[in-house]
N, C-alpha and C positions, 0 to 999 in steps of 0.2 A: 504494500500500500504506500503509495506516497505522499510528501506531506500536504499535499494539495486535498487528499483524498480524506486524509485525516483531519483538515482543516472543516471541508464539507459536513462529515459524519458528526462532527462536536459541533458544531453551530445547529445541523437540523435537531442532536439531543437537547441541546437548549432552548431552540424552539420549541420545542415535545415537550418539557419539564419544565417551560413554563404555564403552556397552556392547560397540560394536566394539573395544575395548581390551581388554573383559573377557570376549572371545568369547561373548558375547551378543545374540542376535540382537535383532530391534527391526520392529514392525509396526503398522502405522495400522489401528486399527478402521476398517470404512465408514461407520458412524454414531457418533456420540458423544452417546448417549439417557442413559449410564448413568455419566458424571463416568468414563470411560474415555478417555483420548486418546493414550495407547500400550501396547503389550503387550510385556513381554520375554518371551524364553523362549531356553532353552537344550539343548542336547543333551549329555546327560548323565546320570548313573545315582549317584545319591542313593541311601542308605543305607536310604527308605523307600519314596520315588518316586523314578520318570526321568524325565526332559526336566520341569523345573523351570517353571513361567509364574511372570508377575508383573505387576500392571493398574499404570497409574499414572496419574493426576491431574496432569499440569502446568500449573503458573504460574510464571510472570516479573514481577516486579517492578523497577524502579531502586531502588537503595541508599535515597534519599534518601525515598520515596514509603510506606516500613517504616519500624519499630521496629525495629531492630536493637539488642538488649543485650549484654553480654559474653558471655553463653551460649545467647541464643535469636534468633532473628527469630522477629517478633509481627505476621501476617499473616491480614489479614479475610477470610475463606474465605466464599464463597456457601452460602447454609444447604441449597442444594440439592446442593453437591457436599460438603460436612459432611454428610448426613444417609446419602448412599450411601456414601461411605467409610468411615463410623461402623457399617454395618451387618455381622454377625458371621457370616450365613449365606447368604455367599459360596465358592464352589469356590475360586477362583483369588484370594491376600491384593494388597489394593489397598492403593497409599502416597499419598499426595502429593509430588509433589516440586517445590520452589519454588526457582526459577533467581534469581540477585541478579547486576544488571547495574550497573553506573556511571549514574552520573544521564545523562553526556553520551553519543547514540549514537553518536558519534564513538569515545568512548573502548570500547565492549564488544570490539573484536576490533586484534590489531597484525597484518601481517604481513610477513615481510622470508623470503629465499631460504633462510636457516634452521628458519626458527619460524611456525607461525601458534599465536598466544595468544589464547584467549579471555578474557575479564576478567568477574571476580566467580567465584562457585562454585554449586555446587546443594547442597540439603537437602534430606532427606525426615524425611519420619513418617506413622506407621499410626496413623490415626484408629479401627481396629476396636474396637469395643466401646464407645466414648465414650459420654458420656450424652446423651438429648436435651437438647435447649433451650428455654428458652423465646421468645429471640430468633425477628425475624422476616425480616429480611435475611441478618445475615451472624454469622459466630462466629471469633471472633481464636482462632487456632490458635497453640501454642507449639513453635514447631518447633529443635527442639535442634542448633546450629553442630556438636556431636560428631558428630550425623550427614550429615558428608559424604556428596554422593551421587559417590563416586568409585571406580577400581575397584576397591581392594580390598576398601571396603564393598559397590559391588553384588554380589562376587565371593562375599562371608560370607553376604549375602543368598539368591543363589540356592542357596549349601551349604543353609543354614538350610532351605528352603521344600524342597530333595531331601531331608531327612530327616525329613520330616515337621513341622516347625517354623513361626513365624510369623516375616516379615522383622526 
């Protein structure tokens, strides 16, 4: 496995062990054509709609391999998975969510008979509506440290998206 591979698999468990915290389910597209690489959804009855979805975009990075500022990580997003997330006429609101690891892979995870700890956290942001670009690779996204992706943020999220709202 490589560590790209490794990078992938510990970002979707974080996804997964957050949303199983915030009883939300968690399911793997069978293709990923469309900067889709998991779907939440939930069971439950929003004030506009029921059973809430949510697409999301994951990346992983090591700390050291970002920008990281006081209030953002500054993360080079593929112009092809920029271009689908930025799009506005989608059913179901797409985020990104970029996982931050310790540079050492030794150090992303502890465990002892009490705790298992994962190290670093997640961040999202909805790219919807962005502008194009002119770039032709890649577009540094500014992804705001406020938004934890943790449960009581996914939990405001999926309120948000049952009453009709965007995440």
């Amino acid at each position: 496995m490589t560590i790209d591979d490794q990078k992938e698999h510990f970002s979707y468990a974080y996804a997964r062990a957050v949303g199983a915290t915030a009883a939300v389910g968690v399911a793997t597209p069978e293709v990923d054509d469309d900067s889709i690489d998991l779907v939440l959804f939930q069971k439950a009855t929003g004030t506009v709609f029921r059973s809430p979805r949510l697409e999301l975009q994951v990346k992983c990075a090591e700390q050291g391999a970002v920008t990281v500022s006081p209030t953002h990580v500054h993360y080079p997003l593929k112009l092809k998975n920029y271009n689908e997330l930025r799009a506005d006429d989608v059913l179901v609101p797409r985020i990104l969510l970029v996982v931050l690891v310790p540079d050492v892979l030794g150090d992303w995870l502890d465990w002892t008979a009490q705790e298992l700890a994962v190290r670093r956290a997640g961040y999202w942001l909805s790219i919807r509506g962005m502008p194009a670009t002119p770039n032709t690779t890649n577009v540094t996204v500014h992804v705001p440290l406020a938004n934890e992706f943790s449960v009581v943020q996914l939990t405001a999220i999926m309120q948000r998206i049952g009453n009709g709202q965007l995440p």
